[in-house]
C-alpha positions in Angstrom: 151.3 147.2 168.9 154.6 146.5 170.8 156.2 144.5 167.7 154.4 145.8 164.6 153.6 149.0 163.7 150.6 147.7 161.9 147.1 147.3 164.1 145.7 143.7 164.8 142.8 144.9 162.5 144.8 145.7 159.2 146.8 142.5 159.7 143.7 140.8 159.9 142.3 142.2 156.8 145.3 141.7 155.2 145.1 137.8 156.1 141.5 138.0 154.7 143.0 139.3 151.2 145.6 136.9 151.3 143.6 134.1 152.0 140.7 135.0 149.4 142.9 135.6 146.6 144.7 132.1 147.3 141.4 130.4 147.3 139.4 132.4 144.9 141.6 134.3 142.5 139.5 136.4 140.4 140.2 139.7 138.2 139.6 142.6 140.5 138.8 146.0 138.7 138.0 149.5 140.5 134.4 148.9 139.9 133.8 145.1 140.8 131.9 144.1 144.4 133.5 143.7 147.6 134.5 140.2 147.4 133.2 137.6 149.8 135.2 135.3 151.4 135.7 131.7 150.1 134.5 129.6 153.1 133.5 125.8 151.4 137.8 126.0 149.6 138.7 127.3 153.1 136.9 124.7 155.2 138.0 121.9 152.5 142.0 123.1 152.5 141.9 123.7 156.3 140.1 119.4 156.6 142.6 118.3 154.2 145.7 119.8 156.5 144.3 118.6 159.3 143.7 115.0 158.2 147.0 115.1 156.4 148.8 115.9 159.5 147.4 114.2 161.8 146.2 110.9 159.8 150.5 109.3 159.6 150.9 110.6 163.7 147.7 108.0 164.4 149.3 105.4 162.0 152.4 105.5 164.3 151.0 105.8 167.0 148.7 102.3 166.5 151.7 100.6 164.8 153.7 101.1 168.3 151.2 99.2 170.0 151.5 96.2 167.6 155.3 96.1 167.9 157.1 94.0 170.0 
């Protein structure tokens, strides 16, 4: 890597981590499963972002139009 001394891989697994924990915290011992990742919380948080960012840009957007 040119800026990072970390591979694309291990960032990537360390944005999986990151993202699982936030979404799915759960007590992690030496023995527990692998866990798997929490895609229905991940798919909600990522529709509610989206709406949220893009829903008041529409609103402005129509409210030019009605102005005179």
């Amino acid at each position: 890597m040119v800026t990072t001394k970390y591979s694309a891989r291990a960032l990537l697994k360390g944005l999986f981590l990151a993202v699982s924990n936030h979404l799915h915290p759960v007590e992690t011992s030496v023995s527990s499963p692998p866990m798997k990742f929490p895609r229905i919380q991940f798919i909600r948080l990522t529709l509610a972002l989206t709406v949220g960012l893009t829903y008041p840009g529409l609103l402005w957007f129509a409210s030019i139009s009605l102005a005179s």
